[in-house]
C-alpha positions in Angstrom: 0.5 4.7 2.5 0.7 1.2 4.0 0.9 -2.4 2.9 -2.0 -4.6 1.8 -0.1 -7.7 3.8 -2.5 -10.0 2.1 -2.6 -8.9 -1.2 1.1 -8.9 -1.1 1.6 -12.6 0.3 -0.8 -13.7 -2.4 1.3 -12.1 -4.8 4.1 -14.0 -2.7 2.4 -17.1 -3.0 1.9 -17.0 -6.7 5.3 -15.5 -7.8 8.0 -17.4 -5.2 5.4 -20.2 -4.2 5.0 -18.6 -0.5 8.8 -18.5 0.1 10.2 -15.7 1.8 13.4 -16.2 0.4 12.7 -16.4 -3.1 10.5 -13.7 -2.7 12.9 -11.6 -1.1 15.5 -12.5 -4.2 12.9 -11.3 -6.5 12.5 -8.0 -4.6 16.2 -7.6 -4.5 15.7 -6.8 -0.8 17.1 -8.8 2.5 14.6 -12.3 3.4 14.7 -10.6 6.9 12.9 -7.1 5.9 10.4 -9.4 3.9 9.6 -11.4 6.9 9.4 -8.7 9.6 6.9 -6.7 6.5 4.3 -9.7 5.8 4.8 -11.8 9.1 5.1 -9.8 11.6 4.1 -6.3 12.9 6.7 -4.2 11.2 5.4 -1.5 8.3 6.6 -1.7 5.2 9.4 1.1 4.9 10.5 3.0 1.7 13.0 0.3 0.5 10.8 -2.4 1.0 8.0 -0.4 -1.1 10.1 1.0 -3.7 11.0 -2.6 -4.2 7.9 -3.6 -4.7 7.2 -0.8 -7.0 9.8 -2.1 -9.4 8.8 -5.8 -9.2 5.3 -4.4 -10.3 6.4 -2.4 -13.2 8.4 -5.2 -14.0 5.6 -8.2 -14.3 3.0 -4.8 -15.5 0.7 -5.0 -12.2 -0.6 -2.1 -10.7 1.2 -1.1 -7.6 -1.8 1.0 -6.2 -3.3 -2.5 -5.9 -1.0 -3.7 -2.7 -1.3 -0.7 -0.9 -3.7 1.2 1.4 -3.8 5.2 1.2 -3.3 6.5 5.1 -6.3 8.7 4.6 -9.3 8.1 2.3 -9.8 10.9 0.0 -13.0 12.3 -0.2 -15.1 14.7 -2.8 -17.6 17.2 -2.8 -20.0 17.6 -5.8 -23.0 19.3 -6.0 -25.4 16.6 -4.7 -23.3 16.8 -1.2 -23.2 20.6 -1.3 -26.1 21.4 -0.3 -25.6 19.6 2.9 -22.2 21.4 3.9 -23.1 24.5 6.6 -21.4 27.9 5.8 -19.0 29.2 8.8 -21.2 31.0 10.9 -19.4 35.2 10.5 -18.5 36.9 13.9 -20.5 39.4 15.3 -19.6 42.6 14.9 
């Protein structure tokens, strides 16, 4: 899983008025770990996303909304089944 950066600095923005440092205070985590997450090139680790779990069950947002899934997940129903080639068996 990884960070929606922008959907997080908008939350940023409208709960700590774009400060790092109050936003860090409300996250209970260190302004440095916030500023390396959302401004620079660092990933958001497990402290910094378990944080940001609990300040969303907290204010009742959806945490699922301010983060990406590493890989999409897909489906196969009927419609697509048809197009999905059986393994070839080996010769005998």
């Amino acid at each position: 899983m990884r960070l929606n950066k922008l959907k997080v600095r908008e939350l940023m923005d409208t709960y700590a008025n774009g400060r790092y440092r109050e936003f860090a205070r409300l996250l209970g985590i260190d302004v440095a770990q916030v500023h390396r997450t959302l401004g620079g090139t660092a990933e958001a680790g497990p402290k910094f996303l378990g944080a940001l779990m609990t300040f969303c069950a907290a204010h009742e947002l959806d945490f699922n909304d301010y983060i990406f899934l590493a890989t999409p997940l897909h489906t196969c129903n009927d419609e697509h089944a048809a197009t999905i080639e059986p393994e070839p068996k080996p010769a005998a």
